[in-house]
Backbone bond lengths (Angstrom), bond angles and torsions (degrees), N, CA, C in turn:
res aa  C-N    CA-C-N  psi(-1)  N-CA   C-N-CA  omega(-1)  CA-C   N-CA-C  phi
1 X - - - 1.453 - - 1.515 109.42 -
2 X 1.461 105.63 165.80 1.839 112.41 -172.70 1.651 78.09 -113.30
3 X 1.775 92.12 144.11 1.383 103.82 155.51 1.451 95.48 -164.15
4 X 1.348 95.28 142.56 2.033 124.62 -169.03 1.660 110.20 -100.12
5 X 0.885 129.88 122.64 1.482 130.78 142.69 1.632 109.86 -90.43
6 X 1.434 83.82 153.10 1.494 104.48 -172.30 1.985 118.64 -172.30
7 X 1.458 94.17 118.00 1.393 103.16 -172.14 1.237 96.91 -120.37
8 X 2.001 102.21 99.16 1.115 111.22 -155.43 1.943 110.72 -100.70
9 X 1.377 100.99 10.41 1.623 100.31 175.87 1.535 108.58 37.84
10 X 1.434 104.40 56.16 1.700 134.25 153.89 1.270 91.39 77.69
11 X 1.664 94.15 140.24 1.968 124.64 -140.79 1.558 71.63 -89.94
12 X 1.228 145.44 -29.34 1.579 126.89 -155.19 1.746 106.35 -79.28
13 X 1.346 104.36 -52.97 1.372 123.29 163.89 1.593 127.96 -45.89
14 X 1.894 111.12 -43.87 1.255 88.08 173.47 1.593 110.31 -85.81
15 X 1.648 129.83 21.75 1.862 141.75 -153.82 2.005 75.45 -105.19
16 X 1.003 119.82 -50.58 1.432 117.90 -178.53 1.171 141.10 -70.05
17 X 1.509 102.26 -7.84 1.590 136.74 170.40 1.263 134.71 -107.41
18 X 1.540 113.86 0.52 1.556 128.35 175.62 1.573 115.68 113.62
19 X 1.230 122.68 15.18 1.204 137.37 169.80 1.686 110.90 -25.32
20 X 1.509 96.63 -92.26 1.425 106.31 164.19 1.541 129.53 -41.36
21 X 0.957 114.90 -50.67 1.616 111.27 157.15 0.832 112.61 -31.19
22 X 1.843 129.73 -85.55 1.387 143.41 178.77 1.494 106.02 -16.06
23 X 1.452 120.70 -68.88 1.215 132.83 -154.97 1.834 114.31 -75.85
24 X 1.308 95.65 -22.20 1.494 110.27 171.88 1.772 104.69 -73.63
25 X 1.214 114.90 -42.45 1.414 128.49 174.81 1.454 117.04 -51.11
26 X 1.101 111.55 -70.08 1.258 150.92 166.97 1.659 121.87 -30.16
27 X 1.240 93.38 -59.58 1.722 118.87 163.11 1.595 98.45 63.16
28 X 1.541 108.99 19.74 1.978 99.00 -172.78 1.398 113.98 -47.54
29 X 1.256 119.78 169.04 1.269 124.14 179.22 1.460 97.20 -106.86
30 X 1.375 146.09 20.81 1.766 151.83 -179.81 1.027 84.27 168.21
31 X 1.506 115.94 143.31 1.448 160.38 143.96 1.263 105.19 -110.66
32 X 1.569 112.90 125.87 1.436 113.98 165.73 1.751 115.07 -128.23
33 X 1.334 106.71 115.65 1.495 110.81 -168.32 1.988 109.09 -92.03
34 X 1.446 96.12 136.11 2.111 94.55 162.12 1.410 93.21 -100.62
35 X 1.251 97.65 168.26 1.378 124.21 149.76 1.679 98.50 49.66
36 X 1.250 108.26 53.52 1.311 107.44 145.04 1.756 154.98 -56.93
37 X 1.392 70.43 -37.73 2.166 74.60 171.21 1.266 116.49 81.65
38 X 0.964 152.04 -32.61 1.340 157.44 -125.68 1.806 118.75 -142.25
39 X 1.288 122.51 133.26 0.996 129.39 -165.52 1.467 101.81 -62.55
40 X 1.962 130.73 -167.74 1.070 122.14 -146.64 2.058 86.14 -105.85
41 X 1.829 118.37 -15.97 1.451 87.17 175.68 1.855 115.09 -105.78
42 X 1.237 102.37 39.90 1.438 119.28 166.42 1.728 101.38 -100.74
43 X 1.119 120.87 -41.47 1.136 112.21 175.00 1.958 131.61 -90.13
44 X 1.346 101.22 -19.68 1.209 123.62 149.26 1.014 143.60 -38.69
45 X 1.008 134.05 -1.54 1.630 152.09 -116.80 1.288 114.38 -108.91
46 X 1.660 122.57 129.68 0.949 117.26 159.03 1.593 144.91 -24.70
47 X 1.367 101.11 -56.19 1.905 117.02 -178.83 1.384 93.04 -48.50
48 X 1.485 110.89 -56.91 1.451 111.17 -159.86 1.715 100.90 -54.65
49 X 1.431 124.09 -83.52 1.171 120.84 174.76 1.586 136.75 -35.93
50 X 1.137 120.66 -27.23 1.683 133.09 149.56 1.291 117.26 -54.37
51 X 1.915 116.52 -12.74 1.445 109.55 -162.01 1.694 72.15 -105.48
52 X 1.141 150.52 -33.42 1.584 153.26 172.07 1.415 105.69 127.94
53 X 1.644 133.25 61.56 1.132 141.60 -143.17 1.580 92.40 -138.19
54 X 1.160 128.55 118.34 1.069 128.46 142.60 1.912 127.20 -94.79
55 X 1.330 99.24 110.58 1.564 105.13 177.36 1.688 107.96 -90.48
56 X 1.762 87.99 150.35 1.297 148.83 169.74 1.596 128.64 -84.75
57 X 0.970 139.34 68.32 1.647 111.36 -152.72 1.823 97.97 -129.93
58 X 1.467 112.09 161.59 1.384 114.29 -172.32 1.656 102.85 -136.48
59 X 1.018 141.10 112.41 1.084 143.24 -135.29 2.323 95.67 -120.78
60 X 1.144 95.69 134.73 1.751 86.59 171.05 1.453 80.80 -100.28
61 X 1.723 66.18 168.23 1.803 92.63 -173.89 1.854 116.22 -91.70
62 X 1.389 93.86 4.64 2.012 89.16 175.74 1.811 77.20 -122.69
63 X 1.707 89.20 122.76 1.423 107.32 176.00 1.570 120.52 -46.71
64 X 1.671 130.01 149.38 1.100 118.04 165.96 1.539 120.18 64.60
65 X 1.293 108.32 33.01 1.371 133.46 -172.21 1.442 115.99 -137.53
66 X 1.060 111.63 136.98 1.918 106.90 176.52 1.280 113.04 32.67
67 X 1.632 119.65 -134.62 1.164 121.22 177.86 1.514 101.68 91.61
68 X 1.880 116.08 126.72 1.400 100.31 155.75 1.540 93.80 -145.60
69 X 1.605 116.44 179.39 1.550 124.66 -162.93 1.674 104.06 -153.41
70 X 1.391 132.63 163.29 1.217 145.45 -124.70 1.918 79.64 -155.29
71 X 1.389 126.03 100.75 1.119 113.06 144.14 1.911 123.86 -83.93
72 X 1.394 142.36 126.06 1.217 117.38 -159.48 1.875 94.71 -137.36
73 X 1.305 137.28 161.85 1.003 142.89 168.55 1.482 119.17 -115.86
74 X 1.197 101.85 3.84 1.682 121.84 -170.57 1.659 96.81 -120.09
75 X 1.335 126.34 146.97 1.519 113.91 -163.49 1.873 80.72 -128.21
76 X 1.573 95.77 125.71 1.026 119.31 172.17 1.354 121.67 -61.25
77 X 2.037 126.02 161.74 1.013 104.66 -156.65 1.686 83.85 -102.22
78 X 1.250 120.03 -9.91 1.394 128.80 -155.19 1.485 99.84 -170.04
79 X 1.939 109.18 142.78 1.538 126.16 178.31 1.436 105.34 -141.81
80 X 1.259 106.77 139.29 1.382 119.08 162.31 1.745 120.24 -129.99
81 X 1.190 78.61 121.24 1.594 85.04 177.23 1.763 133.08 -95.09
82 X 1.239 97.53 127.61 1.781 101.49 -163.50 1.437 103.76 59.12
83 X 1.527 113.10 52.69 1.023 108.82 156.04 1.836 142.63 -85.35
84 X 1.632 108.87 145.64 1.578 96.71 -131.07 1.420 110.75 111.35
85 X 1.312 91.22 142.64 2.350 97.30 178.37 1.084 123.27 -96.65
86 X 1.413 145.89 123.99 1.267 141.17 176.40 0.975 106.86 96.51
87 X 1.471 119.01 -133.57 2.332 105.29 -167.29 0.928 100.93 -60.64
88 X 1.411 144.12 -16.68 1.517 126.61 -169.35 2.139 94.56 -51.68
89 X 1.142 94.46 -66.41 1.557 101.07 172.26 1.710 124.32 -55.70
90 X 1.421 97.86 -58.99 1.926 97.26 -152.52 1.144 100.22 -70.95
91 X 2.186 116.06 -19.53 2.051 99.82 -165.98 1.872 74.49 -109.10
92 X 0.996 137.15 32.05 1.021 121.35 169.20 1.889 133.54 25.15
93 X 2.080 72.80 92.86 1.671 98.12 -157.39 1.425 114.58 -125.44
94 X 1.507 102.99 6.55 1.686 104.32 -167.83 1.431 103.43 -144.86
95 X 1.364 124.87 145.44 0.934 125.64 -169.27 1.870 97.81 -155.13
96 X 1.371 144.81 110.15 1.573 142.68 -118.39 1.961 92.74 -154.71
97 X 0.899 147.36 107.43 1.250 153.08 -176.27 1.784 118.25 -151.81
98 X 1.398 94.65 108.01 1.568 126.21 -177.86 1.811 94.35 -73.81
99 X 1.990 107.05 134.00 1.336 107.65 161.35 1.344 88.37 -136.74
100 X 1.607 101.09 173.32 1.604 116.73 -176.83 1.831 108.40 -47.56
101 X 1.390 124.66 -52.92 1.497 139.84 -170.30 1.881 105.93 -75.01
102 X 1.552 123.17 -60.99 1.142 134.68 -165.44 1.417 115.49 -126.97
103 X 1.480 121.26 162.36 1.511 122.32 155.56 1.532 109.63 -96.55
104 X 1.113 113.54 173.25 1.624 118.09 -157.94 1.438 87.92 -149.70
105 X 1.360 120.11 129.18 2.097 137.86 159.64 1.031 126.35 -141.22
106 X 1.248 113.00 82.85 1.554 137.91 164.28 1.411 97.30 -49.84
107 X 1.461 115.95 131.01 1.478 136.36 -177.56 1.064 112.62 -160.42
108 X 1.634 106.82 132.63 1.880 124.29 170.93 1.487 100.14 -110.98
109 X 1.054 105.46 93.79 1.734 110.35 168.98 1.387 117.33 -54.91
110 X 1.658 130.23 137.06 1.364 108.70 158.45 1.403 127.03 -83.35
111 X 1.817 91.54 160.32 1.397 98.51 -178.90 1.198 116.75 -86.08
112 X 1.918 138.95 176.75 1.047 112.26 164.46 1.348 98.73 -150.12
113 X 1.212 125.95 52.01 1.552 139.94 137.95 1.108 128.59 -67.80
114 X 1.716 114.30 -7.39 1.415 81.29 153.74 1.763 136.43 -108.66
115 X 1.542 107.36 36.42 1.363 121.62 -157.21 1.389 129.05 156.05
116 X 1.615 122.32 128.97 1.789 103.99 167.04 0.986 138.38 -67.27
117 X 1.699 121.18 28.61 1.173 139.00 149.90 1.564 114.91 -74.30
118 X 1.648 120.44 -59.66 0.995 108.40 -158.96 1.452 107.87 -81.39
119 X 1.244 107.13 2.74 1.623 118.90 -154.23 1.672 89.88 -77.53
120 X 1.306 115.18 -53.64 1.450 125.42 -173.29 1.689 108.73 -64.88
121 X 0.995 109.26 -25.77 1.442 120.90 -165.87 1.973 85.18 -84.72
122 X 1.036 118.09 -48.08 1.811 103.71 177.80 1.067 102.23 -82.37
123 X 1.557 139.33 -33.99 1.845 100.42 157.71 1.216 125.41 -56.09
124 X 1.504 130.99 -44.96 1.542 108.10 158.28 1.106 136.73 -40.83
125 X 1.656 113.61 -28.22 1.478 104.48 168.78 1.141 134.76 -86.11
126 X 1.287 110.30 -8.24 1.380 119.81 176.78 1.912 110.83 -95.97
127 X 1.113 117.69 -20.08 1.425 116.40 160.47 1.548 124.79 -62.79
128 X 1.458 86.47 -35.26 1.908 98.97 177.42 1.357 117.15 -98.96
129 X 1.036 125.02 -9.52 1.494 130.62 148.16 1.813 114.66 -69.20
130 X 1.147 103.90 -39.69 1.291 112.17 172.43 1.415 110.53 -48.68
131 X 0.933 116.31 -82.76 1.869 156.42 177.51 2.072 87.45 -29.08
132 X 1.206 105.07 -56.30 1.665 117.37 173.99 1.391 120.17 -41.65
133 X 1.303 93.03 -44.67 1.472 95.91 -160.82 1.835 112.85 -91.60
134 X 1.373 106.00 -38.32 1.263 111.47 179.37 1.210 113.98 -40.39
135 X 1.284 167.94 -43.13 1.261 167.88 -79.19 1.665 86.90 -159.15
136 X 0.905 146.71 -38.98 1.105 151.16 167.85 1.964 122.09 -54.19
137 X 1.483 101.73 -41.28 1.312 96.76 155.18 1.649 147.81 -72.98
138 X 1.726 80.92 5.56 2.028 95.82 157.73 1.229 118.52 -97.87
139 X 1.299 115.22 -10.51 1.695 121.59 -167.47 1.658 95.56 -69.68
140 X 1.565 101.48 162.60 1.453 102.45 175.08 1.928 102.68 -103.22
141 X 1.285 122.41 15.65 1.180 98.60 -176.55 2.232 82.22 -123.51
142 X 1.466 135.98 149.33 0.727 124.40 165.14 1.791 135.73 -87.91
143 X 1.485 113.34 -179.56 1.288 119.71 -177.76 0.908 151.48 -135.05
144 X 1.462 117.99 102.92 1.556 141.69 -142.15 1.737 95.15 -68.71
145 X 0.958 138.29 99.66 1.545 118.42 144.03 1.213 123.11 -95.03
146 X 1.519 118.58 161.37 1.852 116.91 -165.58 1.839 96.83 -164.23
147 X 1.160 108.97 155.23 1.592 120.66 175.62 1.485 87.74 151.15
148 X 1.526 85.07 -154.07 1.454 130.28 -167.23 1.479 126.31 -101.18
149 X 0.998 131.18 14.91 1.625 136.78 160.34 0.504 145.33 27.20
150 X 1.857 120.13 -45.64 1.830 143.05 164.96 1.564 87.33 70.07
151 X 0.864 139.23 21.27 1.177 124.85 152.53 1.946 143.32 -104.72
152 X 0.509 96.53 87.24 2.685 108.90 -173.30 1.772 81.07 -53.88
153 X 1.455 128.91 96.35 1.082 137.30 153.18 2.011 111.28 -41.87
154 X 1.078 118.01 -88.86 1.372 131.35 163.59 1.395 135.55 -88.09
155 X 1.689 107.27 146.38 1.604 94.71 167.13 0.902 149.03 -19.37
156 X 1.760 108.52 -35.65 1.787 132.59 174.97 1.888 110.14 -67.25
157 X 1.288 102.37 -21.94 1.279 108.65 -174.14 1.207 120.03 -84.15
158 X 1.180 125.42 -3.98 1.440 113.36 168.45 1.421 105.01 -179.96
159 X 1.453 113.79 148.19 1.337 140.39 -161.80 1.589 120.93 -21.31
160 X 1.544 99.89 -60.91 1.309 108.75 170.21 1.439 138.97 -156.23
161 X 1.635 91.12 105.11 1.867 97.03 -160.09 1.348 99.44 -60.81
162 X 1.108 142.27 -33.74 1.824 119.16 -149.43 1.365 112.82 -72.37
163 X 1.593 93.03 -23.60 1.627 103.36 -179.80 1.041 116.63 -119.80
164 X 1.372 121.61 30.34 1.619 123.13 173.20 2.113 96.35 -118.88
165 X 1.252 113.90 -12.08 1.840 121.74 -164.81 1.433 100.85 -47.16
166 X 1.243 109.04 -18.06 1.372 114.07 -153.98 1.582 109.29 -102.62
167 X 1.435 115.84 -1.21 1.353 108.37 -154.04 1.535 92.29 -136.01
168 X 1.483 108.37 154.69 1.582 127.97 -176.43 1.489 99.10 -49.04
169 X 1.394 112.72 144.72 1.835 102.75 -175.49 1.588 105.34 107.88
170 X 1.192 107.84 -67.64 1.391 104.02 178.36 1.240 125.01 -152.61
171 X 1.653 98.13 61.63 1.551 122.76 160.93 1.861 105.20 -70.08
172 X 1.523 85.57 172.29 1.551 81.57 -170.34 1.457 117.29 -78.38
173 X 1.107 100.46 -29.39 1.784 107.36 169.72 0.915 113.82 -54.15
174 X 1.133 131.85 -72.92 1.553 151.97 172.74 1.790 80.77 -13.55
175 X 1.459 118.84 -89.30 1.321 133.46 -157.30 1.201 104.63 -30.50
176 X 1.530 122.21 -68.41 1.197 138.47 -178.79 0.874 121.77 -35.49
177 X 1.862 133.66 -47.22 0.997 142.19 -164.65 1.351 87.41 -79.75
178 X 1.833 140.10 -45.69 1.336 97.16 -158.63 1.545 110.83 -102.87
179 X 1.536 111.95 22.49 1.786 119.84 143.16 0.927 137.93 -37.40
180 X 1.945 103.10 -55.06 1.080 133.17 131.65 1.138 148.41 4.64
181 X 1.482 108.82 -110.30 1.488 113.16 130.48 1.167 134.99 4.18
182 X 1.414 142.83 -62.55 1.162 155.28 -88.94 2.049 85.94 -157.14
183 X 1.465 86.37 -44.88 1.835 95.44 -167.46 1.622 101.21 -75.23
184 X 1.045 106.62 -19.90 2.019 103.31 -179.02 1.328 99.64 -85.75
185 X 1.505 140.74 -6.87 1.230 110.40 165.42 1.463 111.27 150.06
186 X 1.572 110.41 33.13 1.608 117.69 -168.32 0.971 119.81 -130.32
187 X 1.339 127.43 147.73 1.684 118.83 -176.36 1.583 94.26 -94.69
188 X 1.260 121.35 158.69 1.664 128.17 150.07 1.298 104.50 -97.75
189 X 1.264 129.63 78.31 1.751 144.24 177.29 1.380 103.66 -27.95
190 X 0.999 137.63 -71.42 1.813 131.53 164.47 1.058 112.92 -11.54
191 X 1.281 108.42 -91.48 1.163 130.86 -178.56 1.692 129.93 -51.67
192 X 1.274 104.54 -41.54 1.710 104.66 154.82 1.201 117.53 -61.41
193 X 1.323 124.98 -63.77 2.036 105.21 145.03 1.331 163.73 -8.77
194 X 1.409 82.90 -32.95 1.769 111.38 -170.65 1.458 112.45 -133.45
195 X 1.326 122.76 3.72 1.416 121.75 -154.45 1.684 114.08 -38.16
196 X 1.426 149.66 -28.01 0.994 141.31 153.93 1.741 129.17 -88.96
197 X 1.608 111.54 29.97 1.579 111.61 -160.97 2.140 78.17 -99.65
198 X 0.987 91.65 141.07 1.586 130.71 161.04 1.077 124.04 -92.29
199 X 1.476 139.44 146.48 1.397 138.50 137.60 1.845 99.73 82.37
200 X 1.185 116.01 24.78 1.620 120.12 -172.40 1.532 93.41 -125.27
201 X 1.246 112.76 106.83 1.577 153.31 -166.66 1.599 106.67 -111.44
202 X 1.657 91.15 130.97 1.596 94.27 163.83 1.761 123.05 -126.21
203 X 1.832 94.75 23.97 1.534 87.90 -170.95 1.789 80.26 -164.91
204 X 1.432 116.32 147.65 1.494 141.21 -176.75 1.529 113.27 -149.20
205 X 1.460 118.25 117.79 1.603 113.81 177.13 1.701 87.25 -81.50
206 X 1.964 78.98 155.36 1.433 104.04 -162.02 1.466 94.80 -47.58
207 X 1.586 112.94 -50.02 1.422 125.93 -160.33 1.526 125.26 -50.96
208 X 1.375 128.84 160.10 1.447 126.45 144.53 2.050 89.41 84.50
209 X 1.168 123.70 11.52 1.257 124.59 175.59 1.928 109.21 51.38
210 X 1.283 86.23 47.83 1.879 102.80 176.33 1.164 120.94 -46.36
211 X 1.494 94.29 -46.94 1.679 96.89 -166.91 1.584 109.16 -90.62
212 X 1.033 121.70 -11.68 1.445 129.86 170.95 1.101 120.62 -74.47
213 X 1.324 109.89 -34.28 1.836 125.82 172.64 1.402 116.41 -94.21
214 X 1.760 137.62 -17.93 0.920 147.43 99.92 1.826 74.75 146.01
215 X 1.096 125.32 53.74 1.576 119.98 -179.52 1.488 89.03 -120.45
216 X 2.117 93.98 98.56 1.153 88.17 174.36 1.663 98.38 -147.07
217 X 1.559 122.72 -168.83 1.486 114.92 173.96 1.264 109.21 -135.08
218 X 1.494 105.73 145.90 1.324 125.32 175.89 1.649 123.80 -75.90
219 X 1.436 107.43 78.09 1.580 102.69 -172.44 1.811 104.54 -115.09
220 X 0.735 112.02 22.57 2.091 136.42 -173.99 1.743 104.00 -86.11
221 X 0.934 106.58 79.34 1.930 90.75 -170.36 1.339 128.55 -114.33
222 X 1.583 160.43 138.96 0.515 164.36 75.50 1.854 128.60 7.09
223 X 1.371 117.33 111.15 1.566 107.17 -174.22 1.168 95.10 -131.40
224 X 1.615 119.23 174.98 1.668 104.60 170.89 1.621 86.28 -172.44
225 X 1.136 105.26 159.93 1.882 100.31 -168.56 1.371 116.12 -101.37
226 X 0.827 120.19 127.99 1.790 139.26 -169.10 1.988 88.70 -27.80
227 X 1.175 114.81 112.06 1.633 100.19 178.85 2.282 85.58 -150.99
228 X 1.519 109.29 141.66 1.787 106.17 144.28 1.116 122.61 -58.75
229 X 1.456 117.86 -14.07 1.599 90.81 172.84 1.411 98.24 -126.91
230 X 1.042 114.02 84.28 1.768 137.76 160.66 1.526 97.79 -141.40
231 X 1.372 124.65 146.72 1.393 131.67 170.80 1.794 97.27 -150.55
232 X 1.190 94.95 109.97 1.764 110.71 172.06 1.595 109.62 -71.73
233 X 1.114 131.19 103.32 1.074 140.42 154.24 1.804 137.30 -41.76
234 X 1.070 117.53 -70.64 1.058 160.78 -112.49 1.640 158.03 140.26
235 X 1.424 105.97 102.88 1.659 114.62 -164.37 1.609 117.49 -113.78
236 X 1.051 125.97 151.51 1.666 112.09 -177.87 1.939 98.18 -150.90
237 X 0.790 114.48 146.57 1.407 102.92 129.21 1.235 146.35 -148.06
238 X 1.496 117.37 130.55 1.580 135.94 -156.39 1.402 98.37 -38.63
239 X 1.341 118.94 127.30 1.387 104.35 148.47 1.616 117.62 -112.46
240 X 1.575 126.35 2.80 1.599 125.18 139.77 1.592 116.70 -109.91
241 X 1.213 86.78 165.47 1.733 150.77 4.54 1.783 80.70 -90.81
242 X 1.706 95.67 168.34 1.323 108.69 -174.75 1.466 113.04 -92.51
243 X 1.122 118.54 132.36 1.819 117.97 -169.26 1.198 92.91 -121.20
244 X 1.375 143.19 -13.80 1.444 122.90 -152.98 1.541 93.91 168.83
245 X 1.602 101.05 172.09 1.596 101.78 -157.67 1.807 90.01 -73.35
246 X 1.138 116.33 -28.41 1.434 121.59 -151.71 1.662 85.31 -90.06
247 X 1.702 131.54 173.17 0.917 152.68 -151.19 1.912 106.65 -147.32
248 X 1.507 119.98 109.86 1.230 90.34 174.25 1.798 128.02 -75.24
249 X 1.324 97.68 175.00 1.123 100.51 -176.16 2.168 110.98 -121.53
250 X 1.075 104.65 136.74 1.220 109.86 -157.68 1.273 100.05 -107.04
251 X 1.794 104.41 139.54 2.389 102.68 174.34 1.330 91.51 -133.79
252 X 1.220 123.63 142.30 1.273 134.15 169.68 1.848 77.17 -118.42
253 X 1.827 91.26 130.98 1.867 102.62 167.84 1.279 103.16 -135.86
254 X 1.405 119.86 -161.10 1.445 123.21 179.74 1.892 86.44 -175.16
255 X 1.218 95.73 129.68 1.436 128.01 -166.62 1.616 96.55 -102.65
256 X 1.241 127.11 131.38 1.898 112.82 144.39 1.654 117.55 -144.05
């Protein structure tokens, strides 16, 4: 099956930029969007459901804020919404959907550039996402997680470590933790794909003509837990048409 992440810096904005196109192209079988923005009949939407989409969506509670949603063509057996305690729910960051083959966790990680407030507030989230997920590497069916992370794992990940060490994204903790992460029992699907690709970005500030010069970071991820019946296919990520600063990122898998 195809399934897309996409942190589309509000579902209306990337609908005005080729959205639908993409997805007509694309033909994924799940789209999973962060940081939508948009109330519940912006995301509701006809196009989407005419294309044979049943949505998922998790809404924060200060309007026009975060928010992410689960487009799926496969009807889940089970959903949880804002699943997880605290922002997972209220800034609406989680989005959790059980199928017969896999589990599925749509996640908008926070950022914490803008302050040592929020900074602490995404190590909490990333400890309790942590803490979440483990329990899952006893299950016999495995678990796809995908979003937005804010996190440039390695040097390879983005433009320029010597002068980024210093900054939210890819502090050293940050890193560590998703070594971490990664070491209890997860693939980084990209990157197990690509293990020597360079300069392959899933996010560019508007500024300084980033995306034109291509100095950008890979914080767009795909994970899935070391399991025999996972088979990685195929990973990409789109860089047209442009919907948003971020770029999706594409997995073709095969479940059995």
């Amino acid at each position: 099956m195809k399934i897309i992440t996409l942190n589309c810096n509000g579902i209306r904005s990337s609908l005005s930029k080729g959205l639908l196109e993409f997805i007509r192209h694309e033909n994924p079988d799940m789209i999973c969007f962060q940081e939508t923005k948009a109330p519940e009949k912006e995301i509701v939407r006809n196009e989407f459901q005419e294309l044979g989409y049943e949505i998922y969506f998790c809404l924060a509670e200060k309007p026009g804020y975060s928010g992410c949603a689960v487009l799926t063509k496969r009807k889940p057996k089970s959903v949880s919404i804002g699943y997880g305690d605290g922002i997972f729910r209220s800034e609406g960051r989680s989005v959790f959907l059980e199928f017969d083959e896999f589990y599925l966790w749509n996640l908008y990680f926070p950022s914490g550039t803008s302050g040592e407030e929020r900074q602490k507030i995404k190590y909490q989230f990333l400890d309790a996402f942590m803490a979440l997920a483990k329990p899952f590497l006893k299950k016999k069916k495995p678990l796809l997680v995908c979003g937005d992370v804010n996190i440039a794992h390695t040097a390879m990940d983005i433009h320029n470590p010597k002068g980024n060490e210093k900054n939210s994204g890819f502090l050293p903790e940050e890193r560590k933790w998703m070594t971490d992460f990664l070491n209890l029992g997860f693939f980084d699907c990209f990157r197990t794909l690509h293990p020597e690709t360079k300069d392959e970005y899933s996010w560019w500030t508007y500024r300084f003509q980033a995306r034109k010069n291509n100095k950008g970071w890979r914080i767009d991820y795909f994970f899935v837990t070391k399991s025999k019946s996972v088979q990685l296919l195929t990973s990409k990520i789109a860089k047209e048409p442009v919907m948003s600063d971020h770029a999706p990122v594409v997995l073709e898998v095969q479940f059995s």
